[in-house]
C-alpha positions as CSV (number, residue, x, y, z in Angstrom):
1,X,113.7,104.7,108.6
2,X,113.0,101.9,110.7
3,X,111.3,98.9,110.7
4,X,108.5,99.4,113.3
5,X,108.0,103.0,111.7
6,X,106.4,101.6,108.6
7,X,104.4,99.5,110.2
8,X,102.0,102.0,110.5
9,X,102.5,102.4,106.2
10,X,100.0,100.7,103.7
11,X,99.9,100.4,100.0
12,X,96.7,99.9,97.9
13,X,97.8,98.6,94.6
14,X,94.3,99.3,92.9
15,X,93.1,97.6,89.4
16,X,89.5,97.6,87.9
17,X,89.1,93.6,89.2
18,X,91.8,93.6,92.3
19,X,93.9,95.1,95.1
20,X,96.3,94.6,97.1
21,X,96.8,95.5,100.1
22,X,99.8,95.7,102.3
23,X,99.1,96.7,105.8
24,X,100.7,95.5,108.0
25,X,104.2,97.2,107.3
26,X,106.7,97.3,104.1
27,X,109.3,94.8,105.0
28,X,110.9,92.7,102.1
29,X,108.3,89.5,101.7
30,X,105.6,91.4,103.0
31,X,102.3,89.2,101.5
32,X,99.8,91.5,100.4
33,X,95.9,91.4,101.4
34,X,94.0,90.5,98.2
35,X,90.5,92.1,97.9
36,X,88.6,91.0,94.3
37,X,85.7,93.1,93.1
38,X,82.6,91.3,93.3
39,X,81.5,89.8,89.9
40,X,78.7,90.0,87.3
41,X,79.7,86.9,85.4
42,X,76.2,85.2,86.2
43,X,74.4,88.1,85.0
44,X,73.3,88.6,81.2
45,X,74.8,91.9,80.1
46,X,74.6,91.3,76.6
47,X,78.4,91.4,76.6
48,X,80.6,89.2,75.1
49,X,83.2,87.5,77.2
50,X,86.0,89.0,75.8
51,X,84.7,93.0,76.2
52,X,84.2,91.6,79.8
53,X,88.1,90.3,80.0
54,X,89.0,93.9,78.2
55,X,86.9,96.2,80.9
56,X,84.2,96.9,77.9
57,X,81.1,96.3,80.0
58,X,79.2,97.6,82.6
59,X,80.8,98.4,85.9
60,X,80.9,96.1,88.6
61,X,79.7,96.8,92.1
62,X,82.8,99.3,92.7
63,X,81.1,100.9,96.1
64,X,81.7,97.2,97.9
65,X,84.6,96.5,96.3
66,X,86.0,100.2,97.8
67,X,84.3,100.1,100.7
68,X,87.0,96.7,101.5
69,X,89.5,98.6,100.4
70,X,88.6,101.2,102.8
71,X,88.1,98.7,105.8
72,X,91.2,97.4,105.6
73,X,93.3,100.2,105.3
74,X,91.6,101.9,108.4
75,X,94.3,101.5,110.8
76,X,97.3,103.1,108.6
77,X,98.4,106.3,109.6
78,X,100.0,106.7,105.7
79,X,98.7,105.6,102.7
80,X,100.3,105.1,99.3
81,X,98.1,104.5,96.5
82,X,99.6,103.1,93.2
83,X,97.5,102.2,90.1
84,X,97.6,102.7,86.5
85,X,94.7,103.9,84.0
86,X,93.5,106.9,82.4
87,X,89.7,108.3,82.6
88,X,87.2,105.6,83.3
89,X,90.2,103.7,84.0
90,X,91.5,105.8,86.6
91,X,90.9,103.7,90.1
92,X,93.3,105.6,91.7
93,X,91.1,108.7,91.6
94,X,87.7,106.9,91.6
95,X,88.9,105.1,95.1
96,X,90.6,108.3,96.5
97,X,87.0,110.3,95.6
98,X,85.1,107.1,97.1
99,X,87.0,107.6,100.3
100,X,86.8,111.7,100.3
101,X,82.5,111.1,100.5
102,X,82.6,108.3,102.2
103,X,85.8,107.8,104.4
104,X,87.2,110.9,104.6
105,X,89.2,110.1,107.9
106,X,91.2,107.2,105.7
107,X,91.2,109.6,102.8
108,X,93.3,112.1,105.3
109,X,96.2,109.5,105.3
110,X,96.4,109.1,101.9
111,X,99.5,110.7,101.3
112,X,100.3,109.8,97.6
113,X,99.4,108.0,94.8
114,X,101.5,106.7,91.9
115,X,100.7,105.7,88.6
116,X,102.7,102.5,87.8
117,X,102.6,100.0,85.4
118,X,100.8,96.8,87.5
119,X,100.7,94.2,85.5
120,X,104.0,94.4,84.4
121,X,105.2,94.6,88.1
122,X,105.9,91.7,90.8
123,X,104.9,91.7,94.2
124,X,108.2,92.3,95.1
125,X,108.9,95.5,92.8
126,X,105.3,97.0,94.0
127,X,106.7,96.7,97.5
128,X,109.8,98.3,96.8
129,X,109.2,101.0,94.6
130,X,106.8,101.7,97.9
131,X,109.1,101.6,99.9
132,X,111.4,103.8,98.2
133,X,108.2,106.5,97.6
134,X,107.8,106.8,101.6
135,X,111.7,106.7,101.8
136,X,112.0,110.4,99.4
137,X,108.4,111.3,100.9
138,X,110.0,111.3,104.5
139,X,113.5,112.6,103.5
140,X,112.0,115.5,101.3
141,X,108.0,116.0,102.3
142,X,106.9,115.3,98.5
């Protein structure tokens, strides 16, 4: 596959508190596009700081924090989606269901997700497991 052809590629690698964003093609050293969800820290939630840190509190504003997501990721003609979680935890499915009512133009090009282990990946790894995803996805249509 060549270069210029995935430059038309983005990856959302999604957390509860971040993503990042590649968009503008997969080359090695891409730099991703970090989006942050907005934070409640000034608020009183009657939460201690460390069920905040641990994702035991109330959810933050995720319909802004997706909706960035969303606008940056409008121009791809393919999108990848990798994340990690399980049931409330799942932001993979929450953002892909965000953009199905919301964006469902964007949610068209989503053409996989994968659930990875983030925060035990670099930058670099993120980008080329990606890579290698699109590779088999364009070699073998799954």
């Amino acid at each position: 596959m060549s270069i210029t052809a995935r430059t038309a590629m983005a990856i959302v690698a999604i957390t509860r508190d971040e993503a990042r964003v590649w968009n503008a093609g997969l080359e090695k050293g891409s730099s991703p596009e970090r989006l942050h969800a907005p934070s409640d820290l000034g608020q009183h939630h009657h939460v201690r700081q460390a069920q905040h840190n641990r994702g035991h509190d109330t959810d933050h504003d995720n319909r802004r924090f997706y909706e960035s997501i969303a606008q940056s990721i409008a121009g791809a003609n393919e999108v990848l989606i990798v994340g990690h979680g399980k049931g409330k935890a799942d932001h993979i499915l929450r953002f892909t269901q965000f953009l199905e009512r919301k964006h469902p133009a964007t949610a068209a090009k989503v053409v996989g997700a994968m659930d990875s282990n983030l925060n035990a990946m670099t930058e670099a790894q993120i980008l080329a497991t990606a890579r290698e995803w699109f590779d088999h996805f364009h070699t073998w249509g799954f």
